[in-house]
C-alpha positions as CSV (number, residue, x, y, z in Angstrom):
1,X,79.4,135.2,102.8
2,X,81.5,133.1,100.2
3,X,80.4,132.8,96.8
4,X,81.6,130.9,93.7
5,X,80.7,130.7,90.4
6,X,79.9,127.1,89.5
7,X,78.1,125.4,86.7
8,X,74.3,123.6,87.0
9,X,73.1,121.0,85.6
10,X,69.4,120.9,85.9
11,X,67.0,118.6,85.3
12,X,63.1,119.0,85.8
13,X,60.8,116.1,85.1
14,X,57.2,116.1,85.0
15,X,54.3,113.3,84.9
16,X,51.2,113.3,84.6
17,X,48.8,109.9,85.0
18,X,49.4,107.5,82.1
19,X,51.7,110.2,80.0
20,X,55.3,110.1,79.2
21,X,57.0,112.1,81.5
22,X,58.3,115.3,80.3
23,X,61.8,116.3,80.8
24,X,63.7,119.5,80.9
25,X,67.7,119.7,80.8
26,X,69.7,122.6,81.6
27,X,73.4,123.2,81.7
28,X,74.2,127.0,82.9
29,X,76.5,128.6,85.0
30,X,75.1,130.1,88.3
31,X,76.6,131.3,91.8
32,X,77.2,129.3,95.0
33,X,76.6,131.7,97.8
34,X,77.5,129.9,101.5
35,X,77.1,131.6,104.7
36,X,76.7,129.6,107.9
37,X,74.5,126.5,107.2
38,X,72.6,128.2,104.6
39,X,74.0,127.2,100.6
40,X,72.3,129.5,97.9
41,X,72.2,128.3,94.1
42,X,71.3,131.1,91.6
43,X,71.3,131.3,88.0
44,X,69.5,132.6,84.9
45,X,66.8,130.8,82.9
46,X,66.6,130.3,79.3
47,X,64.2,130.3,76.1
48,X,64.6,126.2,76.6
49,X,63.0,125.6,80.1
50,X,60.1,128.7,78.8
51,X,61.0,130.9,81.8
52,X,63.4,133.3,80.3
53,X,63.8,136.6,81.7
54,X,63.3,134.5,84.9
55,X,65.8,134.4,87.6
56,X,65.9,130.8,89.7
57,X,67.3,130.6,93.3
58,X,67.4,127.5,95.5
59,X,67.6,128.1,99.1
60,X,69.2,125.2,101.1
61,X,68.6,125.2,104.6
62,X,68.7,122.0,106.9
63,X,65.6,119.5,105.9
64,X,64.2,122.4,104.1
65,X,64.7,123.9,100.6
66,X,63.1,126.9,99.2
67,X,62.9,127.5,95.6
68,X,62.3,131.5,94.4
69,X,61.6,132.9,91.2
70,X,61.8,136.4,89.6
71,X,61.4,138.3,86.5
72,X,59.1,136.6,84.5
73,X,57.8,134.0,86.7
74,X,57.7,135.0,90.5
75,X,56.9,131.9,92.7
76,X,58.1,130.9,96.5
77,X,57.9,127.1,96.7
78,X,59.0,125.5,100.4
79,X,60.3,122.1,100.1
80,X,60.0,120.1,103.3
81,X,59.5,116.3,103.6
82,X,56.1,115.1,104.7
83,X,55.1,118.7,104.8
84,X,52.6,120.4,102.8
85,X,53.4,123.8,101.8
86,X,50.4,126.4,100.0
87,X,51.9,129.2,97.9
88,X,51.4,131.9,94.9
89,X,52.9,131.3,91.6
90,X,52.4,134.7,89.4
91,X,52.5,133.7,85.6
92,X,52.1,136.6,82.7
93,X,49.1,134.8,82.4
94,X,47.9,135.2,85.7
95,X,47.9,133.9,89.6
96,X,47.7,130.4,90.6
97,X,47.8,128.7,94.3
98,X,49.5,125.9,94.5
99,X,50.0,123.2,97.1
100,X,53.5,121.5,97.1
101,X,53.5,118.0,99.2
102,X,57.5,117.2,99.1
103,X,57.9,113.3,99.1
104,X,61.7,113.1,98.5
105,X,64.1,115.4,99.5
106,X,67.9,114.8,100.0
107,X,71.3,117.3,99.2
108,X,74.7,116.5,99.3
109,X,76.1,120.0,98.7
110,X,79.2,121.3,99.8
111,X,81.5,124.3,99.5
112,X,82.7,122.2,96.1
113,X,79.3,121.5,94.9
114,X,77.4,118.2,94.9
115,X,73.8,116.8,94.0
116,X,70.4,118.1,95.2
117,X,67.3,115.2,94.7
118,X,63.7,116.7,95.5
119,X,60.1,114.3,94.2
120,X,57.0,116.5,94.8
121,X,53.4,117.0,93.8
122,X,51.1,119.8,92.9
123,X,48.2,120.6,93.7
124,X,46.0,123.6,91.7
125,X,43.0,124.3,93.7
126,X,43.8,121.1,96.0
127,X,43.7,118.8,92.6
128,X,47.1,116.9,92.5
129,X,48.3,118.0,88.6
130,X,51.1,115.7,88.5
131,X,54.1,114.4,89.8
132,X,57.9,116.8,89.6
133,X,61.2,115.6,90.5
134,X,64.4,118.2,90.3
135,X,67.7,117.1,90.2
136,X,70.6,119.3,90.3
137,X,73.9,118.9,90.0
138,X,76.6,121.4,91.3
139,X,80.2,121.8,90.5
140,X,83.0,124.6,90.3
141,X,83.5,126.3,87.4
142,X,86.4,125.2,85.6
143,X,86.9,121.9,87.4
């Protein structure tokens, strides 16, 4: 397995019907793991996105993308267009299931970095709770 340190640029947008969409930036540095097909992006969250303490892991696989959290937050989130995915999302607060339908999904990533796109919705107890898009960009560290 090769890994890299790199630096993320993250950006989670939410919307909700009629509401400004609320947006979440994040610059950090994280670790590019590549072995076979399979590119792994890891790295730390802060106070900023509310998830501190919380460790963030995309799994890129093919058509699919899985997104894992741990620590504070523990989730498993399957990204897979036109595919409907159910899953737990443990909070401090509590458990929550939630139904991710994936309607955009496309990575350019490479051993170098490059650019992740994924549109979704959520559903909480199979009411849709608003619209997510993550875009994450990728690059080397000191590049």
């Amino acid at each position: 397995m090769e890994e890299k340190q790199v630096i993320l640029f993250v950006r989670g947008e939410q919307s909700f019907d009629g509401m400004t969409p609320d947006a979440t930036e994040l610059m950090t540095e994280g670790v590019m793991a590549l072995e076979g097909d399979e590119i792994t992006l890891t790295y730390q969250e802060t106070e900023l996105t509310g998830m501190a303490g919380t460790t963030t892991c995309f799994i890129v696989r093919g058509d699919r993308v899985e997104l894992r959290r741990t620590g504070g937050i523990n989730s498993q989130i399957i990204f897979q267009l036109g595919k409907r995915h159910s899953s737990l999302y443990e909070t401090p607060w509590g458990t929550i299931q939630v139904d991710v339908a994936t309607t955009a999904l496309s990575h350019r990533l490479t051993s170098r970095g490059g650019v992740m796109d994924i549109r979704f919705s959520i559903a909480v107890d199979h009411q849709v709770t608003g619209e997510n898009h993550f875009k994450v960009r990728v690059r080397e560290s000191g590049r």
